[in-house]
C-alpha positions, 0 to 999 in steps of 0.5 A: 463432523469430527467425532474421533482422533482419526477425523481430528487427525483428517482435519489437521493434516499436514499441520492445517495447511489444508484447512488453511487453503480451505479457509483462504477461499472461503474469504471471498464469500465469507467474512473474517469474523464468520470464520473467526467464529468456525474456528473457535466452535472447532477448537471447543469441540476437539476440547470437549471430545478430548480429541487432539489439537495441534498448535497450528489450528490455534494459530489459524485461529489467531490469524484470522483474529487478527484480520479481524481486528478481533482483541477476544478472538486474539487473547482467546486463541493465543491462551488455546496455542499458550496451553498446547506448549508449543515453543514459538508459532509456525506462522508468526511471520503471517500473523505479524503482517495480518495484524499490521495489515488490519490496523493500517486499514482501521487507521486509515479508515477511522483517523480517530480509531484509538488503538490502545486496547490492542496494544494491552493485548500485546504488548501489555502496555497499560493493561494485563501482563502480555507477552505476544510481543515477545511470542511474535518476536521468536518466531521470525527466526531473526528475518529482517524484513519480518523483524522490520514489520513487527516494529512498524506494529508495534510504532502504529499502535504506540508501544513504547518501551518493547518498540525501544527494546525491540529496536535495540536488538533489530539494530544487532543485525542491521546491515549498512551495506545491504540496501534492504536492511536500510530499507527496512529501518527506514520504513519503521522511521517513516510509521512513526512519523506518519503516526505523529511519534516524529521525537521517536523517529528522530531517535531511530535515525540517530541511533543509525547515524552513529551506528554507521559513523555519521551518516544513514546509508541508502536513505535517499533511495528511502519508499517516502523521502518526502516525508522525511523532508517534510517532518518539521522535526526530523526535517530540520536534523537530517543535515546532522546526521549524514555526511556531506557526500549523503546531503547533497545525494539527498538534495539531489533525490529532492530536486530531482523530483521536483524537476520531474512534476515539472516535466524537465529532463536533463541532458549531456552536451555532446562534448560531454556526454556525462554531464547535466548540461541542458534540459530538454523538453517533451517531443514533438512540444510547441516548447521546442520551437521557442528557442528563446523561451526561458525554462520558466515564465515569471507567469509560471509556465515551464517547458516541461508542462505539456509533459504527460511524464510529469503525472507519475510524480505529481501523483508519488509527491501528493497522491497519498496527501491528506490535503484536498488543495494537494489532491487538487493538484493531480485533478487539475493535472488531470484535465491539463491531459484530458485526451492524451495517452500514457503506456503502461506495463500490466502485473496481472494477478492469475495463476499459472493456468490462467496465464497461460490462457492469457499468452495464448489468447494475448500474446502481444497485449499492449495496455494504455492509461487514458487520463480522465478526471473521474471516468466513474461518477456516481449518481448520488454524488455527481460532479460539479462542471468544470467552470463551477469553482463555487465548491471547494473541493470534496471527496466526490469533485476529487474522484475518490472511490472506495472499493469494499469486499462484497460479502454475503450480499454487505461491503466489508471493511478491513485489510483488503478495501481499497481506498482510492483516487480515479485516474482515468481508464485503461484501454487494450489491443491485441497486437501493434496493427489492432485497434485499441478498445475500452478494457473496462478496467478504470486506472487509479491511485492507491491513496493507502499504500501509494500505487497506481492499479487498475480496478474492473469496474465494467465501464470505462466513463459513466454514471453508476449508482453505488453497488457492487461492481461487475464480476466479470472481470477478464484478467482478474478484479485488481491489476498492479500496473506502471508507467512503460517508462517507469521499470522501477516503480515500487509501493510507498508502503512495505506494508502492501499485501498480495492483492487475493481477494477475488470476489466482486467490490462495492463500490462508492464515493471513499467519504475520506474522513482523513482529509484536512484542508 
């Protein structure tokens, strides 16, 4: 218990970086509001004594608020920092993606969620006057990247004239030859559109377009060009602002894509071995024997449908989908490949002790994706057969799953839920000649940020009731992984934080309430 300046100084040593890995572990049995709580109790203690407080405490305060999604906690915490004097936070570029990062959450989870009351607090927009904005804003030390999360804040939540001011000012330091610098500029266009602004988004790409004489460099390599494509509004502009040498990139960025869902590859003729002269199909497929076969079949067929290569795509075209007919289509996918395998490269999430222990016990582990339409079922939500087409689809039929912090013995809500699609399972072997056995992780679809993971869940293919997951998890809870043939595959979202949370997940069916026909 802090009583004097020496144990005030004790607490906040080495400005609260101690605290704050204290408080970073104590995530996984505590909840952001039970800290949230911690840390306003000491603030008003040091206050009472008279004893010192440093600004960073009052930031940790505010960061953890904002994980929170707590606006009281917020104004309380940024008013203690306001009367320290401290000219701009130490970790503003924390507390930027903290609040992002809650927001998207309370967005996806409640489509209804209005977010005008944290705006006030920010912004000041339709409430008191409140310059945090402004705060935030000085402390990314002009960083691009941090810059470019504050504006996608401040579109999520429907700041106007400070999103318009700030813009203004990201665009003095926009970069057309560096690809990162369009990257982030594109990811605030494509918030804006995902937050129904598509007017704003449009005015965003035009101020680009003239700043970069007529064109938007590096749009096709964008995290989400579909979603530019398929924005009635900005859609329909793209041809008016880039040059032609841009469009037909963009042209090809599409039909690249739909080939890929189609399973076809293009190959250069050996008298031109640089060119796009014919397609080729799967290996080993019946397609290849049928030499008179078209590419595609007035019944629909393709030569590229037996092709495992084409759920990767499938999934990056509908995966996130607010649509169940569209989500459909990676079920169906699903049991087009029932019993075949897909290679995958494993990003495990350990530290560099325990990875060394992996090397050592696993020094040549290969990983596989077994496509299986909801390997977890659960029993309160069971699946219909797969001749039952009576049911339209739903949440359960479409294997979705939510995985929820387990927390002083409740699931939490928040930033570090997962809200995901069930894929299959993952197996495992030690070595090329060891047999491949049932690792206990299930493979899935982040529906939020638009990424394949694996989940421990302890099961490979069953029926669970809802609860909390197995905590035994060999190579930690959540795996990042990709197809072996995908090197580059990346999160459609910029927004996707490290995956900390090391604790158990509750799991049960996601009741999705974003979904529409």
């Amino acid at each position: 218990m802090v009583i004097h300046s020496e144990g005030a100084a004790r607490l906040q040593v080495n400005n609260c970086v101690v605290l704050g890995n204290a408080l970073q572990r104590c995530q996984s049995h505590n909840t952001y509001s039970e800290i949230v709580a911690v840390l306003s109790d000491i603030i008003a203690r040091l206050e009472r004594l008279k004893l010192p407080i440093y600004s960073q405490l009052c930031e940790l305060g505010i960061y953890y608020a904002a994980l929170d999604l707590s606006i009281p906690a917020l104004h309380h915490f940024l008013r203690a920092w306001q009367r320290k004097t401290a000219k701009r936070l130490t970790y503003g570029d924390r507390i930027v993606q903290a609040l992002t990062s809650a927001v998207n959450a309370k967005l996806f989870e409640t489509p209804n969620y209005d977010p005008s009351p944290l705006l006030a607090e920010i912004t000041g927009e339709g409430g008191v006057p409140s310059d945090m904005h402004t705060i935030l804003y000085q402390s990314l030390h002009q960083n691009q990247h941090d810059f470019a999360a504050l504006l996608r804040l401040l579109a999520g939540i429907g700041s106007d004239e400070p999103l318009y001011e700030f813009w203004a000012a990201f665009l003095q330091t926009f970069d057309r030859k560096d690809p990162d610098s369009c990257r982030s500029a594109y990811s605030v266009v494509l918030i804006l559109i995902k937050a129904g602004r598509s007017e704003t988004a449009l005015d965003f790409l035009e101020d680009i377009s003239k700043q970069c004489n007529g064109t938007l460099p590096h749009i096709k390599n964008s995290h989400d060009l579909q979603t530019l494509f398929q924005d009635p509004v900005v859609g329909k502009s793209l041809a008016n602002l880039v040059n032609d040498e841009c469009y037909n990139k963009l042209l090809e960025a599409g039909f690249t894509s739909m080939e890929q869902r189609l399973g076809i590859t293009w190959q250069g003729s050996r008298e031109k071995p640089n060119s796009k002269a014919h397609f080729g199909v799967t290996l080993n497929s019946f397609w290849a024997t049928l030499t008179d076969q078209p590419l595609l079949t007035i019944d629909g067929d393709c030569a590229g449908y037996d092709d495992i290569t084409r759920l990767y795509p499938e999934l990056q075209a509908h995966g996130c989908s607010k649509s169940r007919q569209e989500l459909g289509q990676v079920v169906d996918l699903l049991n087009d490949h029932d019993g075949d395998v897909y290679n995958v490269v494993v990003q495990l999430n350990l530290n560099e002790e325990q990875w060394k222990s992996f090397q050592t016990e696993f020094p040549s582990a290969e990983f596989r994706w077994c496509p299986q339409r909801s390997p977890i079922e659960f029993s309160d939500s069971p699946l219909p057969t797969l001749t039952d087409q009576s049911e339209q689809w739903t949440p359960a039929s479409l294997g979705l799953m939510r995985a929820r912090p387990y927390v002083n013995g409740e699931p939490q809500a928040g930033a570090n839920g997962l809200h995901l699609m069930q894929l299959g399972y993952l197996e495992m072997r030690r070595g090329p000649n060891e047999p491949w056995k049932p690792s206990g992780y299930i493979v899935a679809w982040d529906r939020q940020f638009g990424e394949t993971i694996a989940l421990f869940v302890g099961e490979y293919s069953a029926v669970i009731a809802r609860g909390a997951a197995s905590a035994n998890a060999p190579f930690g809870t959540v795996m990042s992984i990709r197809p072996f043939d995908k090197p580059h595959a990346l999160p459609l979202s910029p927004d996707r934080q490290p995956r900390v949370f090391s604790g158990r997940y509750y799991l049960d069916v996601d009741p999705s309430p974003d979904l529409g026909p």
